[in-house]
C-alpha positions, 0 to 999 in steps of 0.5 A: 523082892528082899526079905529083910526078916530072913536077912536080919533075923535068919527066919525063912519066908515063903519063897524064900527057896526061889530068892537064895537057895540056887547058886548065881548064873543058875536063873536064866530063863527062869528061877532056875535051870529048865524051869520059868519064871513067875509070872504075874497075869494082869487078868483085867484092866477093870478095876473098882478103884482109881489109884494114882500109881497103877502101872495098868491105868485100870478103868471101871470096864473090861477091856473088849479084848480080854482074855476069855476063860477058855483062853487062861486055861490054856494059858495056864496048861502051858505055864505048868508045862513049863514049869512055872513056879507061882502065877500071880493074878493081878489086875486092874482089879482080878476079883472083877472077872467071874471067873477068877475063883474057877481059873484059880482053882483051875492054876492049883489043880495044874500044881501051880500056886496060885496068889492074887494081887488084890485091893481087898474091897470085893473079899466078903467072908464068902469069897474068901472061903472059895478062894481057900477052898480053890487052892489059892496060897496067898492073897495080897492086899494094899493098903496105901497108908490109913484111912484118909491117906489110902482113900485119897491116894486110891481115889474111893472113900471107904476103900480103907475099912473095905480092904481091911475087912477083906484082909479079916476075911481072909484070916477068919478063912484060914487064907494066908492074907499079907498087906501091901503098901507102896512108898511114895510122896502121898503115902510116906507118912503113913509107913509108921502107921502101918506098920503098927497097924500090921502088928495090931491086926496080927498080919503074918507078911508085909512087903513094901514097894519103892514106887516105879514110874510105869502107868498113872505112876509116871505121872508120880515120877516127879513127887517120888520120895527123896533119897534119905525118905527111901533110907528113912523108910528102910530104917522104920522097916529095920527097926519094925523087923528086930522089934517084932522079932525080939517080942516072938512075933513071927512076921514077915516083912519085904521090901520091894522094887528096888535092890539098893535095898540089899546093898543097904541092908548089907552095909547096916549089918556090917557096921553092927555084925561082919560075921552076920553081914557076911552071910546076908552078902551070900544070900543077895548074891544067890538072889541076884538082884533085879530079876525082869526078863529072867525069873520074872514075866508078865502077861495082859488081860490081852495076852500080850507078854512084857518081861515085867508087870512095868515094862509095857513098852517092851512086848515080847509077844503074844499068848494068843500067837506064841505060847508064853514058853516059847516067847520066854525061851526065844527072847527075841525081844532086843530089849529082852535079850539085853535083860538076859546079860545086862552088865555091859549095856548098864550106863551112869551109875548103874554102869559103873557101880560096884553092887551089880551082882546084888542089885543087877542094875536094878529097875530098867522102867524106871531109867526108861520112864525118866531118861528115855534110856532103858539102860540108863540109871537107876534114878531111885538109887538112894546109894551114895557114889561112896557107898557104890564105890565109884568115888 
């Protein structure tokens, strides 16, 4: 995750103290010394809608195997054991388990914080005021393009005006609400779009993920954007940034899934301002780059632990046999193991690229799903050889 309006502007973000406040070196296992990672819990596979990248492959039913209530408090007890910083509940759909309100309640009594990961649609007014009352931080939102574009590409007409209504909601509850938005081939060219929409709709924080080909989103592999559509992207989200910026509009806008993002960013603001390039340099560098396996974890709806949300041919193990500390810590895993110090197992281009200490290979599910490779390029890679330094 970069924070292009901490980066270009200076402002800090939420989060921001995990992504650049600790030196290089100072992560493993987790966002620093003695501490775990973040972890997202995909705490269902049901979900509401049928969206054509969902790294779960959601369907409308719980799995049978889904973790009972009893099972995430103890799951979450040794998360805040363990120190973990934020726990993400995702899904399929989180709002389709009962029991989210209480156990995200349950996760902020225990001093985690809680945020959700959510398509917005089950958000009324009411349950955007309990989950403000439960102690949640922050409340996600996708929102796949406008209307017509997000209701295809989310498979339900009428997902777009539900999931702004929930996005109201939680701003009428005083719940820290931002909008999520995946690029791809189907929604590109709504990005223009939504970023006015999010000043139009006052929205405080936006982040913008680069598609990874894990799930129903393999299927999408071969219709990703093409590289200068990335940097075309990444441009409209610049220049958005220093607009809002320059009109005293505090908002916070995120790229995320892919860290040629920093080496991008930097390059831009080298061209514009060495002494400002300088400190953006610093700061990805104290973020690291791509984080899976060390500062980031990932649990299923049946406790299986993956050292990302995307990876899920890579299980570690299982809360329900090990604790998810213990799992982390011992990284058994080859696969895991090999995330832990990666640079000389990198190939192609990621291997002999000169940006791994602000990119660190960047998105291992992405390699794997194209070349079968886990330590393969990085096919979303927009860089140049050039501007990688390997001409």
């Amino acid at each position: 995750m970069i924070n292009v309006t901490k980066l270009l502007t200076g402002v800090d973000g939420e989060g921001d103290h995990l992504r650049y406040s600790l030196p290089p070196g100072a992560r493993v296992p987790g966002t620093s010394a003695g501490k775990g990672p973040v972890v997202v819990w995909n705490a269902t596979r049901a979900c509401n809608l049928s969206c054509r990248h969902c790294y779960a492959d959601a369907c409308p039913s719980k799995d049978e195997g889904e973790m009972s209530t009893r099972e995430a408090m103890d799951f979450i007890d040794d998360l805040a054991d363990f120190s973990v910083p934020v726990l993400l509940f995702s899904g399929g759909e989180p709002l389709m388990r009962r029991d989210l309100v209480d156990l995200v309640a349950y996760a902020s009594g225990k001093g985690l914080r809680a945020v959700l990961s959510t398509n917005g649609t089950l958000i009324t007014s009411g349950k955007a005021r309990r989950l403000k009352e439960a102690g949640l931080q922050y409340a996600g939102i996708s929102l796949d393009g406008l209307e017509d574009k997000h209701d295809r590409f989310r498979g339900v007409n009428g997902s777009f005006e539900q999931g702004l209504a929930g996005i109201r909601n939680c701003q009428d509850a005083g719940l820290k609400v931002g909008l999520r938005f995946t690029i791809s081939s189907y929604t590109y060219d709504d990005l223009s779009g939504i970023l006015d929409l999010i000043e139009r709709e006052n929205i405080k924080r936006a982040c913008f993920y680069h598609l990874v080909y894990s799930g129903r989103g393999s299927i999408l592999k071969q219709k990703d954007v093409t590289r200068e559509q990335s940097r075309r992207a990444v441009d409209l989200i610049i220049a958005k940034t220093l607009d809002l910026h320059q009109k005293g509009r505090r908002v916070e806008l995120l790229t995320v899934d892919n860290h040629a993002d920093g080496v991008y960013l930097y390059q831009w603001m080298k061209e514009r301002d060495p002494e400002r390039a300088a400190l953006l340099l610093e700061l990805l560098r104290r973020n690291g780059g791509n984080r899976s396996g060390l500062a980031i974890g990932c649990v299923d709806w049946r406790g299986r632990v993956y050292p990302d949300q995307f990876m899920r041919d890579v299980v570690i193990g299982n809360v329900r046999e090990s604790k998810f500390s213990e799992l982390w810590r011992e990284a058994a895993h080859p696969v895991m193991a090999g995330l832990r110090d990666r640079k000389p197992l990198l190939k192609g281009r990621c291997g002999e690229c000169g940006w791994l200490d602000i990119c660190n290979g960047n998105f291992r599910a992405r390699a794997a799903s194209v070349s079968g490779d886990v330590w393969d390029a990085d096919p979303a890679c927009y860089l140049s050889d050039r501007e990688i330094g390997i001409v």
